[in-house]
C-alpha positions as CSV (number, residue, x, y, z in Angstrom):
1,X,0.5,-169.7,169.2
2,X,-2.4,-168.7,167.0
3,X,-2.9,-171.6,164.6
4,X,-4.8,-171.5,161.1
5,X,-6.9,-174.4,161.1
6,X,-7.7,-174.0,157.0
7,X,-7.2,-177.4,155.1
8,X,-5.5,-175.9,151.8
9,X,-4.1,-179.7,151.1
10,X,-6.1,-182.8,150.2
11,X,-6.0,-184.8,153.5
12,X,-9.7,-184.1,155.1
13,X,-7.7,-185.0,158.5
14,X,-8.8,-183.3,161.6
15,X,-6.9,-183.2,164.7
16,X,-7.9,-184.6,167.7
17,X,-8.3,-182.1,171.0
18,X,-8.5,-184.2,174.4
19,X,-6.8,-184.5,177.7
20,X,-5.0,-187.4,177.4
21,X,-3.6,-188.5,173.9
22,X,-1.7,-191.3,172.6
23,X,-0.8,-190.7,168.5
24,X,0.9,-193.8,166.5
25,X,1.0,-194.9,163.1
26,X,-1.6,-197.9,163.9
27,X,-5.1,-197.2,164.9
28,X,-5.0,-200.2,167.7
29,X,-1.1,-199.4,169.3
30,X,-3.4,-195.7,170.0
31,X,-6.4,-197.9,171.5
32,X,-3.6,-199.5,173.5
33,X,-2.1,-197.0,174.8
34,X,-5.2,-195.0,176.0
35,X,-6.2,-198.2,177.5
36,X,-3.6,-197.9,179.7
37,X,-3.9,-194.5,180.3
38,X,-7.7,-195.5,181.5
39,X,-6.4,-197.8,183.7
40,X,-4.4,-195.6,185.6
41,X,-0.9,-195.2,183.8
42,X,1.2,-192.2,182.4
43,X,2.4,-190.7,179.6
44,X,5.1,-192.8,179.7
45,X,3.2,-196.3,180.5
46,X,1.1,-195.4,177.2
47,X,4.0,-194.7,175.5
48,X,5.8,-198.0,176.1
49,X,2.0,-200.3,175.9
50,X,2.0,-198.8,172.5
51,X,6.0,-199.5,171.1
52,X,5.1,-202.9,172.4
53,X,2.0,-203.2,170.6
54,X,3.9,-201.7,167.2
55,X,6.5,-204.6,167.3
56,X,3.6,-206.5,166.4
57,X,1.1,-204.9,164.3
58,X,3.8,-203.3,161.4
59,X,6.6,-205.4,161.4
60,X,8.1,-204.0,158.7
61,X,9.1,-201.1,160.2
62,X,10.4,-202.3,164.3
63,X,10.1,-205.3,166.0
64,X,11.4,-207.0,169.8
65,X,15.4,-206.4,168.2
66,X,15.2,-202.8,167.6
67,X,16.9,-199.9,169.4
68,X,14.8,-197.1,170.2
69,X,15.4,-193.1,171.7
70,X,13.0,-191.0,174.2
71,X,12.5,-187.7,175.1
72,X,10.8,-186.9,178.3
73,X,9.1,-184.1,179.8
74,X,8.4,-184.9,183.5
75,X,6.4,-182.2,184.2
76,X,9.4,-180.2,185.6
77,X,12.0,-180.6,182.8
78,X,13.3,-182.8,179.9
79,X,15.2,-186.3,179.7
80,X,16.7,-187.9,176.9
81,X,17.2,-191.9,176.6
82,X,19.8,-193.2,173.9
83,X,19.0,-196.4,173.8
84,X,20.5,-197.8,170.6
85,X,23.2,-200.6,170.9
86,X,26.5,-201.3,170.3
87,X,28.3,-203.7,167.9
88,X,29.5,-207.0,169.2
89,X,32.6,-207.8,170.7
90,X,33.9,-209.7,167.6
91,X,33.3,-206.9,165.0
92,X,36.2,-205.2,163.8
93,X,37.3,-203.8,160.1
94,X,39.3,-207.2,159.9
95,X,36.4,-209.2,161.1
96,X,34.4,-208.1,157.8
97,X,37.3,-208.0,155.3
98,X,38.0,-211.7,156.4
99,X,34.6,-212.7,155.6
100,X,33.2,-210.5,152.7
101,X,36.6,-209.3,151.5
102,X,39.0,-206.5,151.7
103,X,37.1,-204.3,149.5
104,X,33.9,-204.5,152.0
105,X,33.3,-200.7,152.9
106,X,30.4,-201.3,155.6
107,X,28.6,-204.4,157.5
108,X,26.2,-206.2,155.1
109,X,22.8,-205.1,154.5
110,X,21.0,-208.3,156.0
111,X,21.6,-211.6,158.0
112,X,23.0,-212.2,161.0
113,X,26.5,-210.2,160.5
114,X,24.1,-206.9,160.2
115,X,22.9,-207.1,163.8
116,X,24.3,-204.7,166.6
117,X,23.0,-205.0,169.8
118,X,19.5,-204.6,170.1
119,X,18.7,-201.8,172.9
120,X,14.8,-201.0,172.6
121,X,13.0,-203.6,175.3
122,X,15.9,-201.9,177.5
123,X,15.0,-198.8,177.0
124,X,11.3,-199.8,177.8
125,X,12.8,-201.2,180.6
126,X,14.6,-198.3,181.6
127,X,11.7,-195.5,181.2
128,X,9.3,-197.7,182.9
129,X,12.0,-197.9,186.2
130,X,12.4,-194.4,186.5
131,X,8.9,-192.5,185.3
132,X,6.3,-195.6,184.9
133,X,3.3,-195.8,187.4
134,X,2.2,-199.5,186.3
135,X,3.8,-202.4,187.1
136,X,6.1,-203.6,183.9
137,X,4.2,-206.8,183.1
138,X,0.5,-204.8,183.2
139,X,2.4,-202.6,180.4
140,X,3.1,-205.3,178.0
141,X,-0.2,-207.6,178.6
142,X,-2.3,-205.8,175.8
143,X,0.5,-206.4,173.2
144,X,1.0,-210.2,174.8
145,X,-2.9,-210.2,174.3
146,X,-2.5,-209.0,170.6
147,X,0.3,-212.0,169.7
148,X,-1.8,-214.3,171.3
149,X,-4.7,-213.4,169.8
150,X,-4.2,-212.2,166.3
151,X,-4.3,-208.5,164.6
152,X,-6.1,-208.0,160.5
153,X,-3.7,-206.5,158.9
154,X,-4.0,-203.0,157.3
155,X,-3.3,-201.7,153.7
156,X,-0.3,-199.8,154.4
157,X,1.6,-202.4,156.5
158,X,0.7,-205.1,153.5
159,X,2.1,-203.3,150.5
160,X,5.5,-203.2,152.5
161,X,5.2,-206.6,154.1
162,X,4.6,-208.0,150.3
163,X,7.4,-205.8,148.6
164,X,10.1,-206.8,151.4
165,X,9.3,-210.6,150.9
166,X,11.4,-211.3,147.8
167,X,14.5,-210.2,149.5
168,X,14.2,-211.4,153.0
169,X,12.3,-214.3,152.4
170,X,15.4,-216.9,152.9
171,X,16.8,-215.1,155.7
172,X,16.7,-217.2,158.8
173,X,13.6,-217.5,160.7
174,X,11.6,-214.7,158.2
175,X,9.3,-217.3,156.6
176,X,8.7,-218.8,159.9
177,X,7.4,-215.8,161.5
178,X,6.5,-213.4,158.7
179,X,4.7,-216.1,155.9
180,X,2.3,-218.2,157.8
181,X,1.0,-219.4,154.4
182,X,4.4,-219.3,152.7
183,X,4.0,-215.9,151.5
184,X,2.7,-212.7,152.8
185,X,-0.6,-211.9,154.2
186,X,-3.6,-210.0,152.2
187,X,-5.1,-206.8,153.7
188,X,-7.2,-208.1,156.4
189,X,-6.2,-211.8,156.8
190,X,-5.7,-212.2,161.0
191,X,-2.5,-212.9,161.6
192,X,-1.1,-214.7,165.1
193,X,2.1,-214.3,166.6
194,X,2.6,-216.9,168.9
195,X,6.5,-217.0,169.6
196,X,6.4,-213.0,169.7
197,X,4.1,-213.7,172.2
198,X,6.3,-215.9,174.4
199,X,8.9,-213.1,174.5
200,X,7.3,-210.5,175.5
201,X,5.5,-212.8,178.4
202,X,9.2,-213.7,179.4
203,X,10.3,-210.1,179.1
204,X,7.5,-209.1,181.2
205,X,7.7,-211.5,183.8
206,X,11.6,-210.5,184.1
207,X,12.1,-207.4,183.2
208,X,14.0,-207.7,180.2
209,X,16.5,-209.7,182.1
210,X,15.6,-212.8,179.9
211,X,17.0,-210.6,176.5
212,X,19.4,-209.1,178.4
213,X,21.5,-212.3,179.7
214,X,18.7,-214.9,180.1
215,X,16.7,-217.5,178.4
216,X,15.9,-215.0,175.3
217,X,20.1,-213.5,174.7
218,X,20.7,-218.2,175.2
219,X,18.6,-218.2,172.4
220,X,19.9,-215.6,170.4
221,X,23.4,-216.6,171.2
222,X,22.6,-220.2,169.7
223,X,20.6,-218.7,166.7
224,X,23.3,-216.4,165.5
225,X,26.4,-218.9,165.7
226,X,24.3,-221.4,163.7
227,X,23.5,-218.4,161.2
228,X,27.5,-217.2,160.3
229,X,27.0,-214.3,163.1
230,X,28.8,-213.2,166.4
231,X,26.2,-211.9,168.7
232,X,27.1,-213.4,171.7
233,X,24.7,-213.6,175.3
234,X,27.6,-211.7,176.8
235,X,27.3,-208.7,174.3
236,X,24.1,-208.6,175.1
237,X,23.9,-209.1,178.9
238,X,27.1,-206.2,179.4
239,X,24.4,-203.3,177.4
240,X,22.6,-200.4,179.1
241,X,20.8,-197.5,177.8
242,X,22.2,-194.3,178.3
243,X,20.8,-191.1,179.6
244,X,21.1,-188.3,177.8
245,X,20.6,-184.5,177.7
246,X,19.1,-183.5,175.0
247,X,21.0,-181.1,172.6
248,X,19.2,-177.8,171.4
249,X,18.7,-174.6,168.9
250,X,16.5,-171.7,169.6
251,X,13.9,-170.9,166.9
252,X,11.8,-167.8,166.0
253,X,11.0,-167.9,170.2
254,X,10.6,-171.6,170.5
255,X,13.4,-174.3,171.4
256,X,13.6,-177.3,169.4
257,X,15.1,-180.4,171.5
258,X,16.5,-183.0,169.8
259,X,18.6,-186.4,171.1
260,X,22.4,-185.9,170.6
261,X,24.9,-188.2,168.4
262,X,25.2,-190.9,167.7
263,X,22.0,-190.4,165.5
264,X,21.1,-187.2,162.8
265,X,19.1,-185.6,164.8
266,X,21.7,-182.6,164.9
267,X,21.0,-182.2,161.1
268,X,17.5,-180.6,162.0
269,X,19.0,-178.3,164.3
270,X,21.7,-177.1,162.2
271,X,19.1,-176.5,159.5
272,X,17.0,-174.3,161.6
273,X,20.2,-172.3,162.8
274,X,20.9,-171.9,159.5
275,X,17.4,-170.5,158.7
276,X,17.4,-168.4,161.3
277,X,19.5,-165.7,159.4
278,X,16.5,-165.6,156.5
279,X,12.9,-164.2,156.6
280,X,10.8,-166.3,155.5
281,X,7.5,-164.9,156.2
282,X,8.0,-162.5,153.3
283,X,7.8,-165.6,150.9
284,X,4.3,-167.7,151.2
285,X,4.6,-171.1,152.8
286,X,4.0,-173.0,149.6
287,X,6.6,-170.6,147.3
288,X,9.8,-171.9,145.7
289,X,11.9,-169.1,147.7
290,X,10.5,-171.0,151.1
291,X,11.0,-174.4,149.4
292,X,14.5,-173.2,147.9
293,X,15.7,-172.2,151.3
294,X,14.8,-175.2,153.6
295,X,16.2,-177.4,151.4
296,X,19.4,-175.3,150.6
297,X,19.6,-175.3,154.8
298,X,19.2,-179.2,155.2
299,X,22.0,-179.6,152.1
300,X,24.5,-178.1,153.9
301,X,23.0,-179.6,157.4
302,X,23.5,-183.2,155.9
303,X,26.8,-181.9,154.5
304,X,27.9,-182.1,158.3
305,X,26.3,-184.7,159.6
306,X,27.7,-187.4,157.0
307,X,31.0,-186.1,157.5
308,X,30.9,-185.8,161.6
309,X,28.8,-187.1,163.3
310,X,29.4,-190.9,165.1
311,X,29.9,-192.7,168.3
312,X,30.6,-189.4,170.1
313,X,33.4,-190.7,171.8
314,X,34.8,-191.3,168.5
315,X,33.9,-187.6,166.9
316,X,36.5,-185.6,165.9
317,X,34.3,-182.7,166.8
318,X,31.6,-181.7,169.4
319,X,28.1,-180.9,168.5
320,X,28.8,-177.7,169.9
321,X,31.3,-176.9,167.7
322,X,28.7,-178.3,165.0
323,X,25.8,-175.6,166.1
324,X,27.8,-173.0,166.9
325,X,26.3,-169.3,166.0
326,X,28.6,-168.2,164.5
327,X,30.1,-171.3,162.3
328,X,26.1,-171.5,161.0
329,X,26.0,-168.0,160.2
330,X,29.1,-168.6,158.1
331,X,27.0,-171.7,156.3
332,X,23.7,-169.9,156.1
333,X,26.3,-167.1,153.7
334,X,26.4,-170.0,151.1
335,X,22.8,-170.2,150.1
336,X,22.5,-168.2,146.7
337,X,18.6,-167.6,146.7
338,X,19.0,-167.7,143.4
339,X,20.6,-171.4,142.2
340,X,20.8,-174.7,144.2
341,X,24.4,-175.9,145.2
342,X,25.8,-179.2,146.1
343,X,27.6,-178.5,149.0
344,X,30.5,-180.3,150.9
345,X,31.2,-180.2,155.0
346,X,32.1,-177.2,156.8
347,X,35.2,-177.5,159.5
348,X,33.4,-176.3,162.8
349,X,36.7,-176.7,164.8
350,X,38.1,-172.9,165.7
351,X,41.2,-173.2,164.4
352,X,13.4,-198.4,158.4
353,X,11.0,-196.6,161.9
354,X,7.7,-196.4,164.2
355,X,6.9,-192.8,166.3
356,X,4.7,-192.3,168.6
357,X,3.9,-189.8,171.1
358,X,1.7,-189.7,174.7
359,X,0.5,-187.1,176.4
360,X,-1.4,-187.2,179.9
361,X,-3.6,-184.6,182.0
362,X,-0.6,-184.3,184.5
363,X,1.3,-182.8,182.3
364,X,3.8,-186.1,181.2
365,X,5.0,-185.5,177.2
366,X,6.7,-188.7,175.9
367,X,8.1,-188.6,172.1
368,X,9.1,-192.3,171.4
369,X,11.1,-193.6,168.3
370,X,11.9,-197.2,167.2
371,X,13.1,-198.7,164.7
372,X,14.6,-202.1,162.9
373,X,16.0,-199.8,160.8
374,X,15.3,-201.0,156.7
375,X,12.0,-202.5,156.5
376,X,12.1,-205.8,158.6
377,X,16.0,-204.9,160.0
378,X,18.4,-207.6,159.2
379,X,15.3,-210.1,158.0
380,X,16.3,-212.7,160.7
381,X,14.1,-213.9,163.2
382,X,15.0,-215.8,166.5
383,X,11.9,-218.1,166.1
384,X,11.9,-219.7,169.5
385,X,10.8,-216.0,171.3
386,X,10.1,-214.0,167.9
387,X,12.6,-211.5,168.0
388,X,13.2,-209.9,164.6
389,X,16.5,-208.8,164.7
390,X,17.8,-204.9,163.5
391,X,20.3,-204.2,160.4
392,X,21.5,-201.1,162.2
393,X,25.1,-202.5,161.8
394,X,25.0,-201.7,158.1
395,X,25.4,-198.3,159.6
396,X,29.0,-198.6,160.1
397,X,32.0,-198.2,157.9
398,X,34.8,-200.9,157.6
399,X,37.1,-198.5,155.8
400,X,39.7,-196.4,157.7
401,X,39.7,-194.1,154.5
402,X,36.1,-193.1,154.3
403,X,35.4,-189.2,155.0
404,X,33.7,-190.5,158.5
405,X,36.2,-192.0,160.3
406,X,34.8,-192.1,163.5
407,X,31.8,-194.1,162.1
408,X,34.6,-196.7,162.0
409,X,33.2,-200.4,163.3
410,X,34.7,-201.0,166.7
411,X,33.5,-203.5,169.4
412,X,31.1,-202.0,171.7
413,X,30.7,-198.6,169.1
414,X,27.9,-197.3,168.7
415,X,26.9,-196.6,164.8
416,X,25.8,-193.8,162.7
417,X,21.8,-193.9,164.2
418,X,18.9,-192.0,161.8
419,X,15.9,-192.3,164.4
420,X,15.1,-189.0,166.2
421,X,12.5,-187.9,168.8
422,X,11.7,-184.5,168.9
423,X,10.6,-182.1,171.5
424,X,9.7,-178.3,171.5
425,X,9.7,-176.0,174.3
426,X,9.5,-172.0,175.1
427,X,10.6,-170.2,177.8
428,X,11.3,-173.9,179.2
429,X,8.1,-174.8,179.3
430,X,6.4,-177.9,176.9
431,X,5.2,-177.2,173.7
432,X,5.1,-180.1,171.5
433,X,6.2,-183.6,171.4
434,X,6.3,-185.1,167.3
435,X,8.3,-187.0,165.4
436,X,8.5,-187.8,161.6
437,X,9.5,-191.7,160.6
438,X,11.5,-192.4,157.3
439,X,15.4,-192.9,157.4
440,X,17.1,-189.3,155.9
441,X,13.4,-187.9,155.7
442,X,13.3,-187.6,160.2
443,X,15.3,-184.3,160.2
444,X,14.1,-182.9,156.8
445,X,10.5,-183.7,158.6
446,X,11.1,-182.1,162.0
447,X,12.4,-179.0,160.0
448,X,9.6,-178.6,157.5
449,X,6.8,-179.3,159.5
450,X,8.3,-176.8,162.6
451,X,8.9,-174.1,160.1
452,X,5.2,-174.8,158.6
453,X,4.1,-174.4,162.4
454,X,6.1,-171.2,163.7
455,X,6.9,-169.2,160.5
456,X,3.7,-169.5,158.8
457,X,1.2,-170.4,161.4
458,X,-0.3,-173.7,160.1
459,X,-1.8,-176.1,162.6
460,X,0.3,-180.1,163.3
461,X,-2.5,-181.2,161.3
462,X,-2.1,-178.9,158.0
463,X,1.8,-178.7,158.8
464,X,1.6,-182.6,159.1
465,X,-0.8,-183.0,156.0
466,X,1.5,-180.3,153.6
467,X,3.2,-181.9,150.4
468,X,7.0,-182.5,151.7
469,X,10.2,-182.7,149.6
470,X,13.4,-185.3,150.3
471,X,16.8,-184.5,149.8
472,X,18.9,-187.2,148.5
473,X,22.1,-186.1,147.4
474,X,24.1,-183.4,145.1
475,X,21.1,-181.7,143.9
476,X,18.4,-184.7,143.8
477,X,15.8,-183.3,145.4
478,X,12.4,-186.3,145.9
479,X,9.0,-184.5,145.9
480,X,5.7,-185.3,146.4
481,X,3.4,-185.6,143.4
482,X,0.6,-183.0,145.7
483,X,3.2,-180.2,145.5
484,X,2.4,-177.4,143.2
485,X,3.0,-177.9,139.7
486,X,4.3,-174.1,139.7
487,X,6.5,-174.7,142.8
488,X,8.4,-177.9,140.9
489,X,8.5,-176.1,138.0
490,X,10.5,-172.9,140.0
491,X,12.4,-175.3,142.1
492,X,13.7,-176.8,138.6
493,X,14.9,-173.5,137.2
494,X,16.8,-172.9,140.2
495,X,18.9,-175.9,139.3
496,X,17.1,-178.6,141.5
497,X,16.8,-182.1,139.8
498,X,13.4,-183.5,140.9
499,X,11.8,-186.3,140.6
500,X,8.1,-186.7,141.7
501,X,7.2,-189.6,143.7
502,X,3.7,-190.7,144.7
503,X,4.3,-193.1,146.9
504,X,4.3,-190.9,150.0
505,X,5.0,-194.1,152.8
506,X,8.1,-194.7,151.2
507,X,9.5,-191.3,150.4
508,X,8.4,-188.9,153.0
509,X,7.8,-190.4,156.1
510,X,4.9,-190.2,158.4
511,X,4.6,-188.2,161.7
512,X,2.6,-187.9,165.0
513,X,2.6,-184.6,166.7
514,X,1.3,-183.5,169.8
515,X,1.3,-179.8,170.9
516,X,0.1,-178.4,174.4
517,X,-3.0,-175.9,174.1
518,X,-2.5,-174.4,178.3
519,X,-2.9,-176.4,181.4
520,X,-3.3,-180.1,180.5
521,X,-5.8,-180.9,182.5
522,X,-7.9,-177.7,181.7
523,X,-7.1,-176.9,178.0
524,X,-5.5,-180.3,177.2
525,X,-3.7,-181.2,173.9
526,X,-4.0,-181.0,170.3
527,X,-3.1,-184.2,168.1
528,X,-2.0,-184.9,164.7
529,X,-1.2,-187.9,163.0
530,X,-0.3,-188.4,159.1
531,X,-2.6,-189.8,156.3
532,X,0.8,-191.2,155.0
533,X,0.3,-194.4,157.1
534,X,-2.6,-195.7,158.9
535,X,-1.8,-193.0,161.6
536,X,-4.2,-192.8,164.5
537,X,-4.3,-190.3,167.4
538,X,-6.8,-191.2,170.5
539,X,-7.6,-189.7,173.3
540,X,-10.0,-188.7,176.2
């Protein structure tokens, strides 16, 4: 791949060309993670160095109660890591209606009763076991170092810690850890993290054993029943992360790679199926026919997605069915070039989040994805170890009638998941590990960004750096205020209602991409990482 490397946008961003590459969205979980890749580790010890370091230093986004997803190249092929938990053995439709009423249609929003089992530290736990050089505990001890120590904290990470406070600020355990001064830090006051730091020493020195049944999942057990909730020790001491093969779509020569359901990451792939049947190099990357058509593509993508996709034991159809050629040439027939549509599911039957990626000389690719899910998950805390709980029940329903029944709350289900990893290949090779963070926004991200890359040639940085659009629902289309006045205007007259947003962190996501320029330890990589957060990619 020839790339452009012209800046047309108004990020000054370079990327980075090394070796060996970590790229987060926090300039020290990078520093981390090459740290560790100094000292010996892999891809994937840098990987996991940095996650723990991210728990810490933005909050807001993940923390030690999230659930996470991997995809691994190996340097001979790719592995996929689902490691987003169940609900707890108590939760049933009944169990809500009984306690928030019999017109309840999903899980709360926060506290204790929006907690599913949280899966990330055994995920980290997993990935270290099977492709980790370092020993587990040498992993965690910058981030233990980091809680013990303190972190400033940055701009970005501050507006949303401040805005989130109002709501969450009662929640058990949030002022505790999250308002050491009874309110939220300024930009650049240190903050500790003292109990954080006694969990992660305890799941170091166990190997996540103390969450997963010991002294931590006591705690948590304790903590919930005295909060209204029913996460049990048990719950958590029966979960393990699953192994996965990643689910695919081929692309103008490229594969795209993405983690199959339970989470949305089908939604991207279905998208570029669907633009497979249109040319878009004869419109210019910034155009409204190009813009038209990618969104018109996700539309009916989400169309699907919403309607289908679950627990996959409890889908009603396969994601095979759901990318089938010929069932997405039938979808791609709906676009009208020349008017936007609000369009409902297909029948394919026949008849909150953090990303970073690592990259090492050997030729390891890790994309990594985690996540509490709305900004600070659930907005409890266990204060004893500093565990800061998800909200990722919320993602189930707890009405038999909704359109998704599989998403149906059942003990030990799995909910509807947004996070996504992503991973590229050609000709089974690596190509490029990214990710984009941001709720709905992760599959609209993979597919602009890949279609910014292999139909018009732009660079990660430029692709990463480009003004993006979100699609909501019906025809509400979000777009960011750097996209062309002339483009808006067009988009508008094809029948899209638009609103322009500035803020870019909340809207549009962030992403960190890493693409393989030959033989790692000759050519090495190029990184990206997005101006949207306080993204940082490092490397040697």
């Amino acid at each position: 791949m020839r790339f452009d490397f012209a800046t047309p946008y108004s990020s000054t961003r370079l990327p980075l060309f090394a070796r060996n590459v970590v790229s987060t969205s926090h300039p020290l979980a990078a520093q981390v993670g090459v740290r560790i890749l100094q000292q010996g580790g892999n891809a994937v010890d840098a990987a996991l160095a940095a996650a723990a370091t991210m728990t810490l230093v933005e909050p807001v986004s993940n923390g030690l109660g999230s659930d996470a997803f991997c995809i691994v190249w190996d340097g001979h092929q790719l592995h996929g890591l689902n490691a987003s938990g169940p609900a707890p053995a108590a939760w049933t439709p009944d169990y809500f209606h009984r306690k928030y009423g019999p017109d309840a249609k999903a899980p709360p929003k926060r506290g204790m009763d929006s907690v599913s089992v949280p899966g990330a530290v055994a995920g980290w736990v997993a990935l270290s076991g099977r492709f980790g050089k370092l020993p587990f505990a040498d992993v965690l001890q910058p981030a233990i170092e980091i809680a013990e120590r303190g972190y400033l904290v940055p701009v970005v990470v501050q507006q949303k810690w401040a805005a989130a406070t109002p709501e969450l600020q009662s929640q058990p355990g949030f002022a505790q850890s999250f308002l050491p001064w009874g309110r939220a830090p300024q930009v650049g006051e240190l903050v500790r993290c003292p109990a954080a730091a006694r969990g992660l020493r305890a799941i170091a020195a166990t190997r996540g054993q103390a969450l997963y049944g010991g002294e931590i999942a006591e705690a948590i057990e304790r903590f919930s029943a005295s909060n209204g909730g029913s996460l049990t020790a048990r719950d958590l001491a029966n979960y393990q992360p699953e192994w996965v093969t990643p689910i695919a779509q081929h692309y103008r020569g490229y594969t795209l790679h993405e983690i199959p359901p339970n989470g949305q990451g089908i939604a991207a792939l279905i998208a570029l199926g669907i633009l497979s049947h249109f040319d878009l190099s004869t419109f210019t990357v910034d155009s409204v026919q190009a813009q038209h058509l990618q969104i018109e593509a996700m539309k009916l993508a989400f169309a699907d997605v919403y309607r289908h996709v679950a627990d996959p034991r409890s889908m009603h159809v396969t994601p095979e069915q759901m990318l089938d050629p010929a069932y997405l040439a039938r979808r791609a027939r709906l676009i009208d070039l020349k008017r936007a549509q609000d369009f409902q599911a297909g029948n394919p039957v026949k008849g909150g989040t953090i990303y970073l990626t690592a990259a090492d000389e050997n030729g390891m690719m890790v994309s990594f994805i985690q996540s509490n899910y709305m900004g600070f998950g659930s907005g409890v805390v266990e204060p004893t170890y500093g565990i800061s709980l998800q909200n990722r029940g919320h993602g189930f329903s707890t009405d038999p009638s909704a359109p998704n029944t599989a998403n149906l709350v059942a003990p030990g289900k799995r909910p509807f998941h947004t996070i996504i990893p992503a991973f590229l290949t050609r000709e089974g090779q690596p190509v490029m590990s990214y990710g984009v963070m941001g709720g709905n926004m992760q599959p609209q991200g993979h597919m602009q960004t890949l279609v910014r890359m292999l139909d018009y040639g732009q660079n990660p940085q430029t692709a990463c750096d480009a003004p993006r659009w979100r699609f909501n629902a019906g025809l509400d289309i979000n777009v960011e205020s750097a996209m062309d006045p002339a483009t808006v205007r067009g988009l508008q007259a094809l029948g899209h209602r638009l609103d322009v947003i500035n803020d870019s962190y909340q809207d549009f996501g962030a992403g960190q991409f890493i693409w393989r320029m030959g033989d790692p330890a000759v050519e090495g990589y190029l990184a990206a990482s997005d101006p949207r957060r306080d993204g940082q990619a490092a490397g040697f």
